[in-house]
N, C-alpha and C positions, 0 to 999 in steps of 0.2 A: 162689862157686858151683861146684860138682866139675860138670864138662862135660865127655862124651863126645862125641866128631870120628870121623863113618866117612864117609871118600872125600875123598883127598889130592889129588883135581884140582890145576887152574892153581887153578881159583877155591877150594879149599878148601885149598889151603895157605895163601892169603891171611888168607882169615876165620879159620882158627883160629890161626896167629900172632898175628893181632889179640888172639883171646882169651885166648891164652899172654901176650900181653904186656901184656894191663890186671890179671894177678893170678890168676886163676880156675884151681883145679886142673883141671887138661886129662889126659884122655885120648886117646888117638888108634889109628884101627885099619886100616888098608888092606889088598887082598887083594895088591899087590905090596909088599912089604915096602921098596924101594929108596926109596919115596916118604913112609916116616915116620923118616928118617936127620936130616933136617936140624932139625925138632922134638923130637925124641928127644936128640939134641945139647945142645938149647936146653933139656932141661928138663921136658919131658912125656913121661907115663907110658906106652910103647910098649905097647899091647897084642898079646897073640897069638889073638884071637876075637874073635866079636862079643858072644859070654857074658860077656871081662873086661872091652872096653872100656864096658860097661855098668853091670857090677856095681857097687852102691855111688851109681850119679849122679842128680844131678837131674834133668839133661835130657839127653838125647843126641839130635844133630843130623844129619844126614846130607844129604850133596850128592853126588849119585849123580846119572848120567846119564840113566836111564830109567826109564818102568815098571816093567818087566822086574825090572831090579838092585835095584829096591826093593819089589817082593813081595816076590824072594828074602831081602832082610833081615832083613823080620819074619816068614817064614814057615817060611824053612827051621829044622830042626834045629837049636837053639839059639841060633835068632835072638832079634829084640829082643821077639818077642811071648812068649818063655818066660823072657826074662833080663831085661827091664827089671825094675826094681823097681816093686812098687805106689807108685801116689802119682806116679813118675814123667812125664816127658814127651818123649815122642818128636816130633822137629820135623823136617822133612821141609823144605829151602831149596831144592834142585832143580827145575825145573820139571816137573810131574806132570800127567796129569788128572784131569779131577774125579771120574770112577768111582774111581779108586783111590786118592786121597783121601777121599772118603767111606766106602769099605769100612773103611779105617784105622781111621778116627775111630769108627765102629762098633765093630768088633774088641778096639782098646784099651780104649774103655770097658767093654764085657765082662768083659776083663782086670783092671779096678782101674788102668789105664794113661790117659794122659789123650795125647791127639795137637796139637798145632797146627803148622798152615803156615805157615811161614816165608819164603816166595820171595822171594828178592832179584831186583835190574834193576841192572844193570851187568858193567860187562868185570874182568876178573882184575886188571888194575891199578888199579881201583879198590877192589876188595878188599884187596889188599895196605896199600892207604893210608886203610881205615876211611871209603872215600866212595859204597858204595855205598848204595841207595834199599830199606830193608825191607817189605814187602808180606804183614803178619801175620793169620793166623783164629784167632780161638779164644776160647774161655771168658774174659772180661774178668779176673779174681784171675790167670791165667798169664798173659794175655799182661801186666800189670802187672809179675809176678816174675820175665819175663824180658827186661823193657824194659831193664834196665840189659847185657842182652848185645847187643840193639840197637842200644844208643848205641855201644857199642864196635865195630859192627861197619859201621855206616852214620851217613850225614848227617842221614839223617828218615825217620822211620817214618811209615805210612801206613796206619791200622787198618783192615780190610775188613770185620770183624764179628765176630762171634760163633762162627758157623760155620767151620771151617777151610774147604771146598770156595770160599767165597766171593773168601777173598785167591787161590785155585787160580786162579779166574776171573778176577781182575785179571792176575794174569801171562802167562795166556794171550793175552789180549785184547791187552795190554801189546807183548807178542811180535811179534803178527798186526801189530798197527798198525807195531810197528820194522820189520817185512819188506819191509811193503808203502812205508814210506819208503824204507828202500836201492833198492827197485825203482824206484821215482819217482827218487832222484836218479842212479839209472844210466841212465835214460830221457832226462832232462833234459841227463846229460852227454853222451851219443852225438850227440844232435840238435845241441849246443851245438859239438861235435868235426865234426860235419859240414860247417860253415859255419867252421871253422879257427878256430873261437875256441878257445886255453888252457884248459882244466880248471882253471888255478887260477885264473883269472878266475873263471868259471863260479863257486866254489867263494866267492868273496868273495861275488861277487852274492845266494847264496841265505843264505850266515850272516852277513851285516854287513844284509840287509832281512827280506825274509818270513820267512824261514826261520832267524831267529838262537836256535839249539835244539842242543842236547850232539849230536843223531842228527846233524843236516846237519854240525855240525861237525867228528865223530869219524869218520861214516862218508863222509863228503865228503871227509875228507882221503886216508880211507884208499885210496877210488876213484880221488882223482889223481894218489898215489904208488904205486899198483897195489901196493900194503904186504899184501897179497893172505896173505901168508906166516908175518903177526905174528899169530897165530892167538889170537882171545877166543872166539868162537863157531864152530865149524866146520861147511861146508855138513851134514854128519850132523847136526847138533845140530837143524839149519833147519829138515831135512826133519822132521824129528822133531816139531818147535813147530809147523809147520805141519797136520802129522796131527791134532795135539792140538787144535787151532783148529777144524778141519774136525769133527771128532770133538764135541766142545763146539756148536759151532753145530748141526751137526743132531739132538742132543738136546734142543734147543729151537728147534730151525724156525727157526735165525736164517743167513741166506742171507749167504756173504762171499764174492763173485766175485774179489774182488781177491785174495783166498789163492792162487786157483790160480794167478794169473799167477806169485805169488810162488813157488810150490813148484814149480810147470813151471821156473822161471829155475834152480833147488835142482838139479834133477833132472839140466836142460840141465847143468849145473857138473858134477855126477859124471859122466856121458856123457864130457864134455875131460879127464875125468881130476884135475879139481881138488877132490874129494870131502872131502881133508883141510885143504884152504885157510879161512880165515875167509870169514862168510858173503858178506861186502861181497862178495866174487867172481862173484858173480849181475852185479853190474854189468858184467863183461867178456864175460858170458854177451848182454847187451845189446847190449853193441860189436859179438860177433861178427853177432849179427843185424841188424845196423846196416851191416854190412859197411866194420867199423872196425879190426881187429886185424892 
């Protein structure tokens, strides 16, 4: 499959390796160029726009950080909405919101373009080793022709429908609930630190009974070795998933109180200065309110 890659993240250097390395001619395009050296290396066709790395492909995928970066993609001046090829498919793995997923999927169609969501659920090292969770929308014949970039790219895919906006909404939701777990077990750890019990006790107790789940265990560790540093998701990232949450919910009148403690914790973090830190850092955010640091 000829596959175009814009946005060389932690997490998109992973996934399109992946795709460089199951066979698929790869394109690739980044607005820093320093970040398409080690694929380019390996083998893929470096582009210098988003007109080349387009031209010619089937699909082209993009893992971009926000709204914002992905209007600009298809909108600007020789983005993918004048350069993709008809027939093709623009996939969007980032997490977005629903408005601007929807406008997409409108647009393209217009176009002779065809859009589906692709949101992934997992950390950059998952990605790197083909084990993250795919969360796809779209017209059933695409999401079929592009299940074998799927497999290459995750453990299991998880169709959300027909609709791309719909997988939008699982990732969203998906998000809200991972936040509001980190906040629960930096809650659990403070109170558990108060009484001088170990953190890593604490940490066996929730993953070896109730709580034996990848979140309690990935972001359980990450709370007790204050790994604060090994960045997958950055408090910007949170605050961001968190808007999106809020944003989705009161476009349907669906009421999520626990957001805001999550995002108030987001918020608290940039305040100390930890803004760039992985999100688990909300749990320190806890400590100090706990008057544990």
């Amino acid at each position: 499959m000829k596959v175009g890659f814009i946005g060389l993240g932690r997490m998109g250097q992973g996934m399109a390796g992946r795709i460089q390395g199951a066979g698929h001619d790869l394109a690739i395009y980044d607005q820093v160029p320093e970040l398409l050296e080690t694929l380019g290396e390996a083998g893929a066709t470096v582009a210098g726009s988003v007109a080349e790395v387009a031209a010619g492909r089937d699909v082209v995928i993009d893992m971009l950080p926000h709204d914002t970066a992905l209007e600009g993609l298809v909108f600007s001046p020789g983005g993918l909405l004048e350069s993709l090829p008809k027939g093709a498919i623009h996939m969007p793995m980032g997490t977005h919101g629903v408005d601007i997923i929807g406008r997409l999927t409108e647009v393209h169609r217009e176009a002779g373009q065809h859009l589906v969501a692709g949101h992934v659920l997992g950390r950059p090292d998952l990605a790197a080793e083909g084990q993250l969770s795919i969360v796809p929308g779209g017209a059933p014949e695409l999401l079929e022709k592009l299940q074998p970039l799927f497999d290459v790219l995750g453990k299991r895919t998880f169709i959300a429908g027909a609709e791309p906006q719909a997988a939008t909404a699982v990732k969203i939701a998906h998000n809200f609930v991972l936040g509001a777990a980190i906040e629960i077990i930096g809650e659990g750890m403070s109170l558990a630190r108060a009484y001088d019990v170990e953190p890593e006790l604490f940490h066996r107790v929730l993953t070896e009974g109730l709580f034996g789940c990848a979140a309690f265990e990935v972001y359980g560790r990450i709370i007790v070795d204050e790994a604060y540093d090994k960045v997958g998701a950055s408090v910007s990232i949170g605050i961001k998933d968190a808007n999106l949450a809020l944003t989705a919910g009161e476009r349907k009148g669906v009421p999520l109180p626990s957001n805001n403690v999550w995002r108030d914790r987001l918020l608290g973090a940039v305040a100390h200065g930890d803004g760039e830190c992985d999100w688990a850092v909300m749990a320190r955010e806890q400590a100090r309110a706990s008057g544990l640091e």
